[in-house]
N, C-alpha and C positions, 0 to 999 in steps of 0.2 A: 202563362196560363197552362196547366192541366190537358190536355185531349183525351174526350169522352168520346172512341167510335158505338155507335149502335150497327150491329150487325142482323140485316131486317131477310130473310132468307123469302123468295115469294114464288109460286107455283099458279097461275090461275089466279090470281089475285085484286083486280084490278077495283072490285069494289071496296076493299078495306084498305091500300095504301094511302089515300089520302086521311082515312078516318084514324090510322095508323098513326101519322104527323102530325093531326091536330092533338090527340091524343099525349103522344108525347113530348109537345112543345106547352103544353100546360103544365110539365118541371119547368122551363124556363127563369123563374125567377132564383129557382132553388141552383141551375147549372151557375148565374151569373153571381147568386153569395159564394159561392165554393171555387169562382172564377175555373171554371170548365165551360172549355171550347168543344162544342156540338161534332160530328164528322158521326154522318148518318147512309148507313152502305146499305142498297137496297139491291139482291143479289138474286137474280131472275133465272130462274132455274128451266130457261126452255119455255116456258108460256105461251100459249094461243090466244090468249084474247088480250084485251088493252092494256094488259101492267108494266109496258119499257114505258107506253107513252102516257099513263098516268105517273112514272118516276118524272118522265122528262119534263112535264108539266111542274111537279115541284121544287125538279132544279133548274126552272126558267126563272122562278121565283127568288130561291133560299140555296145559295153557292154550298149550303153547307151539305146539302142533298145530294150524293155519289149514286153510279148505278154500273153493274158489273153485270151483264147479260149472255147466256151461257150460246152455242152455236145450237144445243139437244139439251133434253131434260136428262141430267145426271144423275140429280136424286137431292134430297135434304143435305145428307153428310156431305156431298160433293158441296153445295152451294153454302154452309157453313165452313168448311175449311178454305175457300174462294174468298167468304168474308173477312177469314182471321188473316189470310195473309196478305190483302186487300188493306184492314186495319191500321193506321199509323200511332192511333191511340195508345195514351202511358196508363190507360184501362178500358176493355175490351168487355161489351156485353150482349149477348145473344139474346134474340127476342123471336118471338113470332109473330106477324103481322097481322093476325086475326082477334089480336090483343086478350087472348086466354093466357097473355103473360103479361100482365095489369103494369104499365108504365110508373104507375104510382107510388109502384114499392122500391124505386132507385133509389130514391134518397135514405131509406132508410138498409139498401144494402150500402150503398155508397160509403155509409157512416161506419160499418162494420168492417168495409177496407181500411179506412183509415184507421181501425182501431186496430190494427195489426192480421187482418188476415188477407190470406193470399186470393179465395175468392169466394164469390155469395153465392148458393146454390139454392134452386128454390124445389120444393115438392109438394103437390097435391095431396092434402089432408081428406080429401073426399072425391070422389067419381062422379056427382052429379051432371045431370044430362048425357051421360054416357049409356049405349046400350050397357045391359048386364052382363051379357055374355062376354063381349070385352073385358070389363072390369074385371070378371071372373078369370079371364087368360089372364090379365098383366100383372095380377095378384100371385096369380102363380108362377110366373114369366120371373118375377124380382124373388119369391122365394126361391127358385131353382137356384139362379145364378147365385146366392147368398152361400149354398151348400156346393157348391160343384166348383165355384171361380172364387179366386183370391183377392180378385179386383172388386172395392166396395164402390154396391152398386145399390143407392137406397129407391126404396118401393115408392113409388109415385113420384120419380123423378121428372126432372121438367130439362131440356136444353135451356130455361134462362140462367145464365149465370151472369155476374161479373167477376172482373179476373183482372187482378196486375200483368202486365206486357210480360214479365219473368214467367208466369205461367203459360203466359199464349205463346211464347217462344218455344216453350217446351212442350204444348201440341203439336207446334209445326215441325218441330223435329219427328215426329212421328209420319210419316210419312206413306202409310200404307195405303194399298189401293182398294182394300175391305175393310170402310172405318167401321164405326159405331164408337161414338161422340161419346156415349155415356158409359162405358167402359175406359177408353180413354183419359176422360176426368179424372176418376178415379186411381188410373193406373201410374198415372205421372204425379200423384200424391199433392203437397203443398197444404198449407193447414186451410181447409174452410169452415165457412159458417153454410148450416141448412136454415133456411126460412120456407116456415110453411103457412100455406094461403088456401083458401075455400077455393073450389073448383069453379070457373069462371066461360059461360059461353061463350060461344064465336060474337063476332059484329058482324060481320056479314059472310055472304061465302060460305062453302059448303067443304068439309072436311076431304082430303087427297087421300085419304086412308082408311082403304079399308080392311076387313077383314085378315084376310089372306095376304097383305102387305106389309100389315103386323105381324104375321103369324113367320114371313118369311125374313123379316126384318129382326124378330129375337132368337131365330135360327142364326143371324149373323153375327149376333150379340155372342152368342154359347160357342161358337167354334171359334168366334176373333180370341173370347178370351177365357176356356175353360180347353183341355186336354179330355174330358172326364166323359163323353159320349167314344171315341177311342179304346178308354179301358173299360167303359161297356162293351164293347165290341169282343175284347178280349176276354171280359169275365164270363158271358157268351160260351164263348169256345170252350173254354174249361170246364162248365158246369153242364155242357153239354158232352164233352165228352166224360165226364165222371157220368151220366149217366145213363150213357150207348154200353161204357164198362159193366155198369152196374145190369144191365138189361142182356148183357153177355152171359156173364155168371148165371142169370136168374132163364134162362133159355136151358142155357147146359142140365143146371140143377135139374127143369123141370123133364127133360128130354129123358135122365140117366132115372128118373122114377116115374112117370105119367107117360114116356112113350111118348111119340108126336104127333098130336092129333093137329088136324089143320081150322084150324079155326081163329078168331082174333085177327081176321085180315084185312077188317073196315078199321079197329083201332091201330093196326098197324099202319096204313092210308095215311091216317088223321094225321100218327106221328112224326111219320117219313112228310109230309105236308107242313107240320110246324116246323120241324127242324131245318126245310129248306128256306120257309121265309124267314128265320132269324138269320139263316146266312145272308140271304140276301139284304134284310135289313142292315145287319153290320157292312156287308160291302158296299152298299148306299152311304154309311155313314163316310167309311173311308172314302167313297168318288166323292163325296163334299168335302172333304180336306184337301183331297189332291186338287180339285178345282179352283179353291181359293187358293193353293200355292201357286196353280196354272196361271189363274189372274195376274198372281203376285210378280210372277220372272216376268211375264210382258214387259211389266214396266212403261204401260200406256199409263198417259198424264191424267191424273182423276176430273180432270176439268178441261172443254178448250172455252175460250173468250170469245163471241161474236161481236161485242160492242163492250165500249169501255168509258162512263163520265167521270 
């Protein structure tokens, strides 16, 4: 038989892991025509209220129930790459526990592996339930990256994917300590399939994400995999100084005919003002490059284990 890992990533969770299970054991009949063996990794990213001992409860029940429990909260990326290399499955699928990534549609990615692709990727066809203003960033968040990065990153993407073990092999090779999963995908190629699905509520539980954790999360998106905030910085510089030159000349010209009258000394404030904060802005951008590579040399482990089923 086949090994189907589900890789269930969980933060605060403890209301929807079991609603999670029943949910995805209604495939059931569909894993045992296709004779696919279960192996279900529920990957506890640091949690304060009951979700180790709502796992443990499942795996007193159903052996096929795993749970990988971190020492601190690491973050999503940390607790999905925990899962893949956790995973023993010869196909490997990411899900979220709050089931806004509908169990149902396995079987019908499933079939599309078998028809020769390497993996099923799904994306949100609509934002419903979502505030606006979100929708409105991430709308622009996926155009950006479209023009500025090489790595294809489609618009309403979702972490569910399934994937043959040749492709998870080759996330795990990647090994950096500033992931972002959906760059990634993308980056290590392999043919997929996109499957898109109507925007689907929580079960229970209340979203880990907000605003500003988005906003800082496709900051890490844009420097993991675009150069192009850099050669802003640089095109910056050039166009500023063409136009200190230009304001050289036109000082002179005015000096050798109008004489110099002192006046223009609030517009000049203003300028000397802008031109220091796009320095600054460009050397912000750089201390966020140099930080991620600061991370990088550490070479502290993206994950420790506090407990292991």
């Amino acid at each position: 038989m086949s090994v189907l890992s589900v890789i269930v990533p969980c933060y605060n969770e403890e209301e929807s892991v079991a609603i999670f299970y029943q949910e995805l054991l209604k495939n059931e009949p569909f894993f045992a025509e296709k004779e696919l063996e279960l192996e279900l990794i529920y990957v506890d990213d640091g949690s304060r209220d009951g979700t180790v001992a709502e796992v443990k409860k499942l795996h007193a029940q159903d052996e096929r129930v795993h749970l990988v429990s971190f020492s601190r909260n690491f973050g999503k990326e940390a607790a999905m790459f925990a899962g893949l290399e956790t995973s023993t499955g010869d196909y490997v699928v990411m899900m979220d526990v709050d089931l806004q990534d509908p169990p149902s549609l396995l079987p019908e990615m499933y079939e599309y592996i078998q028809q020769g692709y390497d993996s099923v990727a799904t994306r949100r066809v609509s934002r419903k339930g979502e505030p606006p203003i979100r929708s409105f960033f991430a709308r622009r968040f996926y155009g950006l990256m479209k023009k500025i990065s090489k790595t294809e990153i489609m618009d309403g993407a979702r972490d569910y994917r399934l994937m043959t073990r040749q492709m998870v092999d080759a996330i795990l090779s990647m090994r950096e300590y500033n992931r972002f999963t959906k760059g990634i995908f993308g980056w290590v190629g392999f043919n997929t399939k996109w499957l898109e699905y109507e925007n689907v509520e929580r079960a229970a539980g209340e979203t880990k994400w907000n605003f500003w954790k988005l906003f800082m999360y496709s900051l890490d998106g844009i420097m993991a995999f675009s150069t192009a905030p850099l050669m802003l910085a640089s095109v910056a510089g050039v166009v500023f100084c063409l136009i200190a030159f230009a304001m050289m000349v036109f000082i002179i010209v005015r000096k050798l005919i109008f004489g110099d009258p002192v006046d223009g000394w609030a517009s000049q404030v203003c300028i000397m003002l802008m031109i220091g904060g796009i320095q600054f802005f460009c050397t912000g951008i750089l201390g966020q490059y140099l930080a991620k590579t600061y991370m990088e040399v550490k070479n502290r482990p993206i994950y420790l284990v506090k407990e292991k089923i």
